[in-house]
N, CA, C and O atoms as CSV, one atom per row, in Angstrom:
chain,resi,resn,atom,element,x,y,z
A,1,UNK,N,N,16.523,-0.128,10.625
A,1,UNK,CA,C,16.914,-1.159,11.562
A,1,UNK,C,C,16.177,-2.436,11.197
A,1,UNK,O,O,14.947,-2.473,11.198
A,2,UNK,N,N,16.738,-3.212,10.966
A,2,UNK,CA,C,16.535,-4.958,10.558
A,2,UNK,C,C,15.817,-5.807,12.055
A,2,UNK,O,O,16.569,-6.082,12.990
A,3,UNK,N,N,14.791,-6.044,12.095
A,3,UNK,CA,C,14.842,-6.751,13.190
A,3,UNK,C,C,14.353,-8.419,12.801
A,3,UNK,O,O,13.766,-8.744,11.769
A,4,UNK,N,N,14.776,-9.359,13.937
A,4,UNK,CA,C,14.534,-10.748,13.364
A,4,UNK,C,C,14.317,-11.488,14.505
A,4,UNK,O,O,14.356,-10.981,15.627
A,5,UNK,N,N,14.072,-12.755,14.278
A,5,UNK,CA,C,14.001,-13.563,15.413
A,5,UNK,C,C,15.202,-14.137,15.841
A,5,UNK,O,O,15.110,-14.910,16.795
A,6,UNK,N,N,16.701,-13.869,15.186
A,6,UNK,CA,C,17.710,-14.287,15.043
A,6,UNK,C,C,18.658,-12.946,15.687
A,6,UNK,O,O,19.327,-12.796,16.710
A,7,UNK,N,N,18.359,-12.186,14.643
A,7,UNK,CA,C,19.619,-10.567,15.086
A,7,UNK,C,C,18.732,-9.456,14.400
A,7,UNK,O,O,17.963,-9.351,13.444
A,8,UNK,N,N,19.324,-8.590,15.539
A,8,UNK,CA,C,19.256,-6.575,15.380
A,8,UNK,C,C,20.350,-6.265,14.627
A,8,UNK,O,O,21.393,-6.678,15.135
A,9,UNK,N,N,20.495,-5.621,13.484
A,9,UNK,CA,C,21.526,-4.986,13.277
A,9,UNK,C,C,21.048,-3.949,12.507
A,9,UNK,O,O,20.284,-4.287,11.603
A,10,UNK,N,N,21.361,-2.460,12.655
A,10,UNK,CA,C,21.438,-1.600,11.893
A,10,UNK,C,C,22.140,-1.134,10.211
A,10,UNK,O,O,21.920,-0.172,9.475
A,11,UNK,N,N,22.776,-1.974,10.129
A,11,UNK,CA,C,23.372,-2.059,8.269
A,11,UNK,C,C,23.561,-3.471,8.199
A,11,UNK,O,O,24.265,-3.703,7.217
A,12,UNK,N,N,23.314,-4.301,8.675
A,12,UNK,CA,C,23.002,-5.793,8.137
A,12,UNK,C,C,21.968,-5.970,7.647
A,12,UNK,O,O,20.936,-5.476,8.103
A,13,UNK,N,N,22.030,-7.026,6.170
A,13,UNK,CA,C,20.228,-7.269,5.657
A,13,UNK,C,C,20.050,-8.396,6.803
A,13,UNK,O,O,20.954,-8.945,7.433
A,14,UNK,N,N,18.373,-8.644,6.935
A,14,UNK,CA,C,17.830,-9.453,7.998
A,14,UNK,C,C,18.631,-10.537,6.982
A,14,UNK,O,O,18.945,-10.374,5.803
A,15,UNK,N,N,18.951,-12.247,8.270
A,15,UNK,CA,C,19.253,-13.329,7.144
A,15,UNK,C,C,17.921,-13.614,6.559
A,15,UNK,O,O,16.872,-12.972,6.613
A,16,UNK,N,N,18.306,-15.040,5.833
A,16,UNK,CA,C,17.738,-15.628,4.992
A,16,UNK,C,C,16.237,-16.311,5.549
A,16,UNK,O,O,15.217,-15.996,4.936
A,17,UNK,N,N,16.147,-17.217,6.683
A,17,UNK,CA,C,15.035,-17.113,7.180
A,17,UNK,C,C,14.644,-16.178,8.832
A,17,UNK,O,O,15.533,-15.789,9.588
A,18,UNK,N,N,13.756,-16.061,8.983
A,18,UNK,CA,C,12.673,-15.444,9.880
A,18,UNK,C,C,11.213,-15.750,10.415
A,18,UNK,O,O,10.317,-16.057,9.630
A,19,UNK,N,N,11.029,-15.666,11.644
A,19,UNK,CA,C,9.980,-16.334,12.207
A,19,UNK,C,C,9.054,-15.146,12.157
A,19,UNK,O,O,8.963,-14.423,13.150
A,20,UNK,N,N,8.303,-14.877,10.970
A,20,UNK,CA,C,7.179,-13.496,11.017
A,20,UNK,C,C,6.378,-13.447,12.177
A,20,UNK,O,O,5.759,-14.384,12.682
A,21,UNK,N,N,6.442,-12.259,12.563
A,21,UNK,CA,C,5.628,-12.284,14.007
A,21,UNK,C,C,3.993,-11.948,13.523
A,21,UNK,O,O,2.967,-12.281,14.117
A,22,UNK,N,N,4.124,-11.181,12.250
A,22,UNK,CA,C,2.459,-11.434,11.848
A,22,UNK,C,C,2.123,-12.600,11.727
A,22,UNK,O,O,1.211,-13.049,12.421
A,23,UNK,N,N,2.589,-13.139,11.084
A,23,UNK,CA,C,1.802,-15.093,10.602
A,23,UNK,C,C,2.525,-15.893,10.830
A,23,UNK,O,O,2.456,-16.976,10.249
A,24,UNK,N,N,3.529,-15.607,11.819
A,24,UNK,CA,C,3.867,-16.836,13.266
A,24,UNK,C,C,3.807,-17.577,12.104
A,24,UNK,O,O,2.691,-17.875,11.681
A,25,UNK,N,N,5.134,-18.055,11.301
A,25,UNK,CA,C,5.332,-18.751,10.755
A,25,UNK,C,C,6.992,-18.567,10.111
A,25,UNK,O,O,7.136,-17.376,9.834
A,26,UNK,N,N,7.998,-19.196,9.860
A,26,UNK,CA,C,9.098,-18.728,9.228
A,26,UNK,C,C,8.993,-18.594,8.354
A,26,UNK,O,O,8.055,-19.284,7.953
A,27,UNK,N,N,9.559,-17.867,7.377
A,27,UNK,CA,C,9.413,-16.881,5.786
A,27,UNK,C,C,10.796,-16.603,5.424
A,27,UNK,O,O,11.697,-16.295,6.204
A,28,UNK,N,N,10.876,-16.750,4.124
A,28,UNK,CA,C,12.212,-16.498,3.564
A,28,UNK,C,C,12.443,-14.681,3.239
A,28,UNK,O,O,11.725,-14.014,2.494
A,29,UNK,N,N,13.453,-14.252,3.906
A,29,UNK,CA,C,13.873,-12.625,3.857
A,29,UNK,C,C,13.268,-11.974,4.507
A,29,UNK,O,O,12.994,-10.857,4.069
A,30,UNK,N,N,12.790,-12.362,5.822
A,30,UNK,CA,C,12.344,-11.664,7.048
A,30,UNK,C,C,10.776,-10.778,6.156
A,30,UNK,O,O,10.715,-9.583,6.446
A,31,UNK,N,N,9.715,-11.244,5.255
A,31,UNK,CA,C,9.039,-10.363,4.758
A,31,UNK,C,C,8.195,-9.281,5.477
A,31,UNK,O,O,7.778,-8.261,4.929
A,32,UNK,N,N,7.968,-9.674,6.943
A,32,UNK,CA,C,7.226,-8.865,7.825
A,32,UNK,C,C,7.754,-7.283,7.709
A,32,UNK,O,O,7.009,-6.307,7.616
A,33,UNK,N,N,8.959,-7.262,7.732
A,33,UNK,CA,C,9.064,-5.522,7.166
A,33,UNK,C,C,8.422,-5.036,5.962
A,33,UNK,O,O,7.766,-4.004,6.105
A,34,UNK,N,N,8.463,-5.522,4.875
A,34,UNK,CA,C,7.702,-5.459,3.615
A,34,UNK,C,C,6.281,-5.726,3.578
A,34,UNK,O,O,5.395,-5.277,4.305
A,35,UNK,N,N,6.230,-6.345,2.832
A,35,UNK,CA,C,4.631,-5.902,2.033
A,35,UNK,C,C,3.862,-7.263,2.809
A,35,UNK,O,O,4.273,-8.387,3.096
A,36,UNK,N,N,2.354,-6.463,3.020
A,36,UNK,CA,C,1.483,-7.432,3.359
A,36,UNK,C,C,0.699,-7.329,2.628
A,36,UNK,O,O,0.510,-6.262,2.044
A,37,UNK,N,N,-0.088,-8.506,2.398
A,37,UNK,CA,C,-1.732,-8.564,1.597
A,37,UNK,C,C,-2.618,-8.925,2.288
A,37,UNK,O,O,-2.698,-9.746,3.201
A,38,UNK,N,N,-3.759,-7.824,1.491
A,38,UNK,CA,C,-4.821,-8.745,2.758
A,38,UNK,C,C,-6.096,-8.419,1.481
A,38,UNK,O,O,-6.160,-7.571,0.591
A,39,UNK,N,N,-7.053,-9.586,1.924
A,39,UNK,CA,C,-8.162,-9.234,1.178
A,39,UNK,C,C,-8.802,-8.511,1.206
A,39,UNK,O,O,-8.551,-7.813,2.188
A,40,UNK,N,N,-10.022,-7.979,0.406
A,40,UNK,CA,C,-10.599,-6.413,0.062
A,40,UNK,C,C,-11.920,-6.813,0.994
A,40,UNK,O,O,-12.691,-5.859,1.102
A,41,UNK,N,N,-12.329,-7.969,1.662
A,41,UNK,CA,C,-13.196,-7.666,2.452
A,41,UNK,C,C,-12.829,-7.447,3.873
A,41,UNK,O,O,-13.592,-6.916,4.680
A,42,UNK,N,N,-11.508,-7.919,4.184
A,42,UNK,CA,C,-11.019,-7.558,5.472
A,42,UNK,C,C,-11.319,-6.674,6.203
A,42,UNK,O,O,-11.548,-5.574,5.701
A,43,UNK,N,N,-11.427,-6.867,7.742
A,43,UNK,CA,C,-11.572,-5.281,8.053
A,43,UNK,C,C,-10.790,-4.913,9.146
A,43,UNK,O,O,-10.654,-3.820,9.695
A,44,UNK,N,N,-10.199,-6.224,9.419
A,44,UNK,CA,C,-9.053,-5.651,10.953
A,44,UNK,C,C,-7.031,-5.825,9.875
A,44,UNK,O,O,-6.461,-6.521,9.035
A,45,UNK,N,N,-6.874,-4.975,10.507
A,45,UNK,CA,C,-5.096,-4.569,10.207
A,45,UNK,C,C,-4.584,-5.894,10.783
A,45,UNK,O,O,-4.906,-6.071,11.957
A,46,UNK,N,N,-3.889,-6.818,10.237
A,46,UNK,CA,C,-2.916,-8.171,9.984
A,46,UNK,C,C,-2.220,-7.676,10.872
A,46,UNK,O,O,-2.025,-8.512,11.755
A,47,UNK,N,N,-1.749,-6.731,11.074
A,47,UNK,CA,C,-0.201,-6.809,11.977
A,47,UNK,C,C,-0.858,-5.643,13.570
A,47,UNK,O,O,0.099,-5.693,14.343
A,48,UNK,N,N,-1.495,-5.130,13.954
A,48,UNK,CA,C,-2.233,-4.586,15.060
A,48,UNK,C,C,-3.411,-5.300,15.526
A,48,UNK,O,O,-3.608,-5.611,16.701
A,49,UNK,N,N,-4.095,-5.516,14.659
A,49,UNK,CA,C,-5.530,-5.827,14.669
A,49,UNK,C,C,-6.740,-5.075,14.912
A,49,UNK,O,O,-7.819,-5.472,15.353
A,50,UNK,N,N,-6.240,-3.491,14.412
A,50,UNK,CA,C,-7.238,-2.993,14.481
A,50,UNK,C,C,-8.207,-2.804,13.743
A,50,UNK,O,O,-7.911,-3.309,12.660
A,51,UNK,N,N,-9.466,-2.250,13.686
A,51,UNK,CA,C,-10.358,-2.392,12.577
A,51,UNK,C,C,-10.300,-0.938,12.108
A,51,UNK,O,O,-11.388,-0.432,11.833
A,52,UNK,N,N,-9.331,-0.273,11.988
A,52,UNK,CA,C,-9.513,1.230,11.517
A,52,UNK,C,C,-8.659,1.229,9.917
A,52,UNK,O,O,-7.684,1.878,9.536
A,53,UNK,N,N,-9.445,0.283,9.281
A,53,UNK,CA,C,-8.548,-0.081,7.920
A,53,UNK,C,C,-8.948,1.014,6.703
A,53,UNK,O,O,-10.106,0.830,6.327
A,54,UNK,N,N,-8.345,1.979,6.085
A,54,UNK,CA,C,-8.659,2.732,5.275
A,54,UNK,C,C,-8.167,2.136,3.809
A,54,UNK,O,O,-6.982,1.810,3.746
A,55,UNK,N,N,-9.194,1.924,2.323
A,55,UNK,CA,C,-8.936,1.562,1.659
A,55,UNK,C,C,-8.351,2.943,0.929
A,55,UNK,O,O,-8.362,4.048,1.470
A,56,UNK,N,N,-7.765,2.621,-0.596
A,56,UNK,CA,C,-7.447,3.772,-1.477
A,56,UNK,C,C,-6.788,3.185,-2.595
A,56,UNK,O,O,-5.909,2.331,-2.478
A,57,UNK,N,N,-7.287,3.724,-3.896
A,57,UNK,CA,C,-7.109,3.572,-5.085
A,57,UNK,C,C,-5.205,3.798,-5.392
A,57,UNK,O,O,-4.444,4.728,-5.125
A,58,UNK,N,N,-5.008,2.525,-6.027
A,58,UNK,CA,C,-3.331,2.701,-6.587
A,58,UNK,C,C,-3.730,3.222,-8.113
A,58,UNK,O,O,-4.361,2.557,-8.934
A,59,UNK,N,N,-3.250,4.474,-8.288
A,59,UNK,CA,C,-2.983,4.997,-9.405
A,59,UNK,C,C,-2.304,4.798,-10.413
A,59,UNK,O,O,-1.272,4.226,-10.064
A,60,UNK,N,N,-2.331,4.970,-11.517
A,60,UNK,CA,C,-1.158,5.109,-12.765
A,60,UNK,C,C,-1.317,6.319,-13.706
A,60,UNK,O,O,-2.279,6.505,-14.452
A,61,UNK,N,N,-0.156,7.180,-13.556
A,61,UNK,CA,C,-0.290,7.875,-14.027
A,61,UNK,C,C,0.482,7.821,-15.727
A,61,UNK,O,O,1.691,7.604,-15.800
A,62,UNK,N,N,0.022,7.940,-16.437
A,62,UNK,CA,C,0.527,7.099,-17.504
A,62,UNK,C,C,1.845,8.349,-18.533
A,62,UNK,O,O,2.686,8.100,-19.396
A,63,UNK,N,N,1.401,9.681,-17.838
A,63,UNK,CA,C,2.451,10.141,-19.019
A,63,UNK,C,C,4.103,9.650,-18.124
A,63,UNK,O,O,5.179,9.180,-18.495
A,64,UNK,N,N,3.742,9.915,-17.329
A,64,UNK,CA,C,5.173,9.997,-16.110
A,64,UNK,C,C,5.569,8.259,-15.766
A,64,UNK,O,O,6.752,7.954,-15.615
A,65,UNK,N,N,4.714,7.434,-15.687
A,65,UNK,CA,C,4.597,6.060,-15.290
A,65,UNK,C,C,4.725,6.064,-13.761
A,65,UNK,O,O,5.424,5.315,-13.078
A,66,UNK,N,N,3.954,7.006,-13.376
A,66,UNK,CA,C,4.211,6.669,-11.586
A,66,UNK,C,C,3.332,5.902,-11.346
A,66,UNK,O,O,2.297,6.035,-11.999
A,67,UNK,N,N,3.399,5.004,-10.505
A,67,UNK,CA,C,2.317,4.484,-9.937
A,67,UNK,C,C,2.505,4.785,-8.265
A,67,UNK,O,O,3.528,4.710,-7.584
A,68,UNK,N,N,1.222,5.128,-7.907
A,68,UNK,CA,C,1.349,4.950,-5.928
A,68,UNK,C,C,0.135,5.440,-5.523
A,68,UNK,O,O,-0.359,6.446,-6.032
A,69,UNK,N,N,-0.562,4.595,-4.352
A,69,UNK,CA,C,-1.848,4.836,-3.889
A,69,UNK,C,C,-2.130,6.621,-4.317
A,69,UNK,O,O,-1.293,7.440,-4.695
A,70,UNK,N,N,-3.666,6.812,-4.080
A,70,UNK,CA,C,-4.075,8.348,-4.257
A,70,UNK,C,C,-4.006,9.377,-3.108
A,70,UNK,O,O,-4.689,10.386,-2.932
A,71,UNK,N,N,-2.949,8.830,-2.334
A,71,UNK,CA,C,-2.939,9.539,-1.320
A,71,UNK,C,C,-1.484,10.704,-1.370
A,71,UNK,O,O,-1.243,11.768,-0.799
A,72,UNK,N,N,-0.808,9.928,-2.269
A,72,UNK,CA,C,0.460,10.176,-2.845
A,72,UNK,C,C,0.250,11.545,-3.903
A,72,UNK,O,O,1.158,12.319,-4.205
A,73,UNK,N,N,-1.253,11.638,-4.406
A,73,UNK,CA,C,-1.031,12.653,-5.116
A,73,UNK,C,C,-1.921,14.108,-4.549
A,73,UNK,O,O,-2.876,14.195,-3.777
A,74,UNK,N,N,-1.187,15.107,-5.263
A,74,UNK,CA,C,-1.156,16.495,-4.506
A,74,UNK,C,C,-2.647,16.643,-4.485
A,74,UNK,O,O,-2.970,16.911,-5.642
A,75,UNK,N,N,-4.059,16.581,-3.465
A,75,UNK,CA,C,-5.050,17.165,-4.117
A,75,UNK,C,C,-5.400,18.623,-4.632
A,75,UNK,O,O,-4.783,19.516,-4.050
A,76,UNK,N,N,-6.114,18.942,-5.432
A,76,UNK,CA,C,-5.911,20.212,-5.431
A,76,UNK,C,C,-7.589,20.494,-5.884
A,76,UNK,O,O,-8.434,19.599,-5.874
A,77,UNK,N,N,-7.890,22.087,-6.319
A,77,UNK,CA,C,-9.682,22.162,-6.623
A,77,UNK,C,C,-10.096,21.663,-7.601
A,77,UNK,O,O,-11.286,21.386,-7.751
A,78,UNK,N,N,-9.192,21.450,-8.462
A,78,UNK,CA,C,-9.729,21.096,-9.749
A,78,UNK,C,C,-9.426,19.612,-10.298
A,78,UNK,O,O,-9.744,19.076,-11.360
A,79,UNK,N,N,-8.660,19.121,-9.137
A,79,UNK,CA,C,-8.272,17.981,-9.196
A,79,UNK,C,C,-7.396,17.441,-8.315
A,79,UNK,O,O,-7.484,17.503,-7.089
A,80,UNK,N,N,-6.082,16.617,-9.301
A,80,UNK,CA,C,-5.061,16.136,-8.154
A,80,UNK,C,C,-3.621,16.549,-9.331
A,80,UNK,O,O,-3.789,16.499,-10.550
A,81,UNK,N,N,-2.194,16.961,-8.664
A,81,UNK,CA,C,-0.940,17.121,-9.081
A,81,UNK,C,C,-0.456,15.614,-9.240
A,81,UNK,O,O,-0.954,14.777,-8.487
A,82,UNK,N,N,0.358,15.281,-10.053
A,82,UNK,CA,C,1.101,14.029,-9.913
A,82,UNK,C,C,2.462,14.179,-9.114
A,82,UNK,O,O,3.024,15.250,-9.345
A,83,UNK,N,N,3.174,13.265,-8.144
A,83,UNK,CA,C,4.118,13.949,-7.411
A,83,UNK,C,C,5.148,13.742,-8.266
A,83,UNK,O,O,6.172,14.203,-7.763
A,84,UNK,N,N,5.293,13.385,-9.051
A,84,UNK,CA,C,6.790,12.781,-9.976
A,84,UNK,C,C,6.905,13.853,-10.949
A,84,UNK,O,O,7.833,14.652,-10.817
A,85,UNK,N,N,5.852,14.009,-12.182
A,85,UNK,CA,C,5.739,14.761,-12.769
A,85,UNK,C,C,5.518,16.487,-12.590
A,85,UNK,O,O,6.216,17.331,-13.153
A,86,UNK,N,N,4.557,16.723,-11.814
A,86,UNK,CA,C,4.239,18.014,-11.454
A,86,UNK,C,C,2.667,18.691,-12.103
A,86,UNK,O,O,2.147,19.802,-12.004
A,87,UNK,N,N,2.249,17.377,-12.804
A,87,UNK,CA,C,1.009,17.611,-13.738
A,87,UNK,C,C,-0.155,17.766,-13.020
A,87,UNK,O,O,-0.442,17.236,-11.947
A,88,UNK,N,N,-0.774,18.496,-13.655
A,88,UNK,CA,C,-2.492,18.484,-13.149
A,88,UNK,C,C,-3.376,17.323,-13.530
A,88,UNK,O,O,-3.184,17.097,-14.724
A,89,UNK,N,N,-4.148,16.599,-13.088
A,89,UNK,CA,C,-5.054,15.932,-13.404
A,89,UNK,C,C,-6.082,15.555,-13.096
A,89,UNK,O,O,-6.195,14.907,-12.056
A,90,UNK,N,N,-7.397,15.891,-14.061
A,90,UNK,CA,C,-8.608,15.902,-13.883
A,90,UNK,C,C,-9.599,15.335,-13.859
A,90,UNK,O,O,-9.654,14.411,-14.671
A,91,UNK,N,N,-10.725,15.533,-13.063
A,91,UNK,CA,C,-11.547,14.068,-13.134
A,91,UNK,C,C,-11.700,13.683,-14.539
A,91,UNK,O,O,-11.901,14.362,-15.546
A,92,UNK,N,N,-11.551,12.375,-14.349
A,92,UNK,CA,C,-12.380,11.587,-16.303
A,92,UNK,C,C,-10.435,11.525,-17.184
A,92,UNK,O,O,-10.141,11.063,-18.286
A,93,UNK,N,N,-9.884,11.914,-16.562
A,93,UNK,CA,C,-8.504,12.617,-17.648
A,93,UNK,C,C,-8.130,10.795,-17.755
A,93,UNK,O,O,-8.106,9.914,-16.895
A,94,UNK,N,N,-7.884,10.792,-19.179
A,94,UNK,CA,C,-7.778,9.367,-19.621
A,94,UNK,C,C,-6.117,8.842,-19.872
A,94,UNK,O,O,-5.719,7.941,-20.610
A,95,UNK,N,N,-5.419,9.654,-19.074
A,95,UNK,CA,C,-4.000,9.605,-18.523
A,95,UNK,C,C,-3.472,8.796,-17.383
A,95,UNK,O,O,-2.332,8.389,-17.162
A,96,UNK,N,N,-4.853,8.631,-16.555
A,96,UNK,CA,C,-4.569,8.374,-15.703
A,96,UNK,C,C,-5.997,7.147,-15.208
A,96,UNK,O,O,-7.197,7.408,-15.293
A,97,UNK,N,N,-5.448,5.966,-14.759
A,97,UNK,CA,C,-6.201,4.998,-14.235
A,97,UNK,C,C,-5.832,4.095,-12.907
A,97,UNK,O,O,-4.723,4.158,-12.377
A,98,UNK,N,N,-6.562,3.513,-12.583
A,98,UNK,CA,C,-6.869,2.737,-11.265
A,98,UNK,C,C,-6.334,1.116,-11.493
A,98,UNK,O,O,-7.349,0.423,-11.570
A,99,UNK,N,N,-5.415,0.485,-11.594
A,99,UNK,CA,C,-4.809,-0.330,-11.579
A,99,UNK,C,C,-4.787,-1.470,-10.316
A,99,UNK,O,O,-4.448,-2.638,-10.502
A,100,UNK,N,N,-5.235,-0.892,-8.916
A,100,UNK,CA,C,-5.277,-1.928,-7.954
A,100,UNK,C,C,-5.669,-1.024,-6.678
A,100,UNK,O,O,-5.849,0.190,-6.777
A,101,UNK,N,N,-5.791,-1.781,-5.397
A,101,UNK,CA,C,-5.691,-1.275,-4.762
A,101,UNK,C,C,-5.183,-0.765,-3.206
A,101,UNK,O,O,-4.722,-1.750,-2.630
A,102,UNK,N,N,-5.149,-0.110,-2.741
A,102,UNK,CA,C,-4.249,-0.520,-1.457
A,102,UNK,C,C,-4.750,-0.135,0.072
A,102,UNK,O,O,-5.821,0.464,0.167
A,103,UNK,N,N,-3.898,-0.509,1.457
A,103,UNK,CA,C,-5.121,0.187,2.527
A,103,UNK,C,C,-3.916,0.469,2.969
A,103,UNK,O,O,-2.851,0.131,2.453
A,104,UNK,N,N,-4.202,1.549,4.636
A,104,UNK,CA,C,-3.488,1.531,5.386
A,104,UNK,C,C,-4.063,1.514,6.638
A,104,UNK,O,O,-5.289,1.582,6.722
A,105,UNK,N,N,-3.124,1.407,7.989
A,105,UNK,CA,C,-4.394,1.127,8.638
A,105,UNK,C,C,-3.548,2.436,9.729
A,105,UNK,O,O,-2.356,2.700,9.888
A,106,UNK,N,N,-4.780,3.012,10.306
A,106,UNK,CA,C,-4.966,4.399,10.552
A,106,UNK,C,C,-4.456,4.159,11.944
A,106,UNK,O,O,-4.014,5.216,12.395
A,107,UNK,N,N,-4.361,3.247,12.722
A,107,UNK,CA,C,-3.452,2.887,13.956
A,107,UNK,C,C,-2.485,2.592,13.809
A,107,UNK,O,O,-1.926,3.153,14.752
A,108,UNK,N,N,-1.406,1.835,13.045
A,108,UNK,CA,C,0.031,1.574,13.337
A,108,UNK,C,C,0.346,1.882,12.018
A,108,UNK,O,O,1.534,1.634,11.812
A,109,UNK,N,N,-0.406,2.456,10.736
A,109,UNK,CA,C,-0.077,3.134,9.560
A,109,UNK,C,C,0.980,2.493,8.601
A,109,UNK,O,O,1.852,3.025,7.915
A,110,UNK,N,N,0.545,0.878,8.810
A,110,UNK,CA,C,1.150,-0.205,8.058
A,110,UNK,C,C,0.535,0.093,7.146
A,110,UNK,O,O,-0.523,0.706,7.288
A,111,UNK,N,N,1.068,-0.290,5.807
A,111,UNK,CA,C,0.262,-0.370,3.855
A,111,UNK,C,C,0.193,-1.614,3.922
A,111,UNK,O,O,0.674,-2.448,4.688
A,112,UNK,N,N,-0.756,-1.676,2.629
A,112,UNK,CA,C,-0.969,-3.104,2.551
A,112,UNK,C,C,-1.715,-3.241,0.843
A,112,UNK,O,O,-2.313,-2.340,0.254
A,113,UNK,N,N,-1.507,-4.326,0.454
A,113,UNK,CA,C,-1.787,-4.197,-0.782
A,113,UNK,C,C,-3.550,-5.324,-0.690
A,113,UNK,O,O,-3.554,-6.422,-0.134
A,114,UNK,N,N,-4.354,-4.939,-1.103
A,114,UNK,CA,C,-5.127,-5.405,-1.421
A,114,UNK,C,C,-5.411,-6.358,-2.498
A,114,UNK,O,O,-5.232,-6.016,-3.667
A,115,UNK,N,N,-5.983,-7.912,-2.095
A,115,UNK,CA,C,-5.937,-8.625,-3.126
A,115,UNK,C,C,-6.958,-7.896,-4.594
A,115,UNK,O,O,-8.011,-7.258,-4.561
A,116,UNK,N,N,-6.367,-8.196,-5.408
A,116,UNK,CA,C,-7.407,-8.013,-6.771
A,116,UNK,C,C,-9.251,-8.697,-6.814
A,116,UNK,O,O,-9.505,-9.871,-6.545
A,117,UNK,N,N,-9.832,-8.133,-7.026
A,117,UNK,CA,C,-11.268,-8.867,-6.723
A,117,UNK,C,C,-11.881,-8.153,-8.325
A,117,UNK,O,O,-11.296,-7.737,-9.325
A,118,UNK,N,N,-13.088,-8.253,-8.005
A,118,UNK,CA,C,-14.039,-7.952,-9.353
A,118,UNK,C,C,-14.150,-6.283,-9.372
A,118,UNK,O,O,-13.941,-5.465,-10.268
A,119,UNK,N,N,-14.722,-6.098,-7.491
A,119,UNK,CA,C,-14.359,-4.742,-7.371
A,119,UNK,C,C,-14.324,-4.434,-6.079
A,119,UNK,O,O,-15.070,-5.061,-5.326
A,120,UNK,N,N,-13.724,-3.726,-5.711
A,120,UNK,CA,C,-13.061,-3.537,-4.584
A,120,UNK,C,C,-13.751,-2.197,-3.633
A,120,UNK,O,O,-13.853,-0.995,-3.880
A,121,UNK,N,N,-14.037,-2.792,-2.797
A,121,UNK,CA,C,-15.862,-1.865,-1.991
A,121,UNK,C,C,-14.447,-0.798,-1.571
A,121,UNK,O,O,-13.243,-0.902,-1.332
A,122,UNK,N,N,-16.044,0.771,-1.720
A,122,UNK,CA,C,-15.110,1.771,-1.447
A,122,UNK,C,C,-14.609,2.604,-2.394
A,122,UNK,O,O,-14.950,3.769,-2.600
A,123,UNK,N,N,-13.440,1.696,-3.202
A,123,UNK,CA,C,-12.996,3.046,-4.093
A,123,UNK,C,C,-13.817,3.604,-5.358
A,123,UNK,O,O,-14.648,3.008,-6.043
A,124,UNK,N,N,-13.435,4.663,-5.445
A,124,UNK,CA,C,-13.943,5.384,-6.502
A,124,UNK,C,C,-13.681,5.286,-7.948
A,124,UNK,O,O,-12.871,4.490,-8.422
A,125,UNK,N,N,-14.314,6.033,-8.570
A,125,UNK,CA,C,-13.717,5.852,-10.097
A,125,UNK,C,C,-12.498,6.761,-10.122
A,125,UNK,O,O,-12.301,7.561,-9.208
A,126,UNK,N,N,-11.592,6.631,-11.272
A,126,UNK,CA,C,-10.208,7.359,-11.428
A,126,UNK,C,C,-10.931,8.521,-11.540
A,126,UNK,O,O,-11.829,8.722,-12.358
A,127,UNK,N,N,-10.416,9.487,-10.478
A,127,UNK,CA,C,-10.650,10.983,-9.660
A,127,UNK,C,C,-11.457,11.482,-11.116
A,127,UNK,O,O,-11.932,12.615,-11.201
């Protein structure tokens, strides 16, 4: 469901502009459904405002080319599954690296992409 400051419609794309209710501002293609950024020192959620912001490493898994936060992949004892592929992968495994990073926030379970910094407090090294 499309919602806007203009129209509801269920199989209509939102129009062309939109008054974002996160940053109370108009935006071209309604972006408030999509992707937000927020910086890596942030600590309250852009669109709730809560402070229950969980960071997490965006992966690449390089034989398969998936990329998607590490939450996406299967953990397991000896490591983590890739969900695309079906592979095992192990700490140090040089298949697989840390490319960026992302949060979500643990009250209204919006994503969010984290700006790029030097390093980004929190995450770990590739599993």
């Amino acid at each position: 469901m499309f919602t806007c400051s203009t129209r509801t419609s269920p199989i209509a794309p939102p129009p062309r502009w939109c008054v974002c209710s996160v940053f109370n501002r108009r935006v071209a293609n309604c972006r408030e459904a999509r992707l937000v950024q927020i910086r890596a020192d942030q600590s309250l959620c852009p669109v709730c405002k809560s402070a229950r912001l969980e960071l997490f490493p965006i992966l690449h898994h390089m034989i398969c080319a998936f990329v998607g936060p590490s939450y996406d992949f299967v953990e397991k004892e000896a490591g983590y599954t890739c969900p695309k592929c079906q592979r095992d992968i192990v700490s140090g495994d040089e298949t697989c690296e840390i490319v960026g990073a992302s949060a979500r926030c643990a009250n209204c379970f919006k994503e969010m992409v984290v700006s790029p910094t030097i390093e980004a407090p929190g995450l770990p090294d590739c599993m």
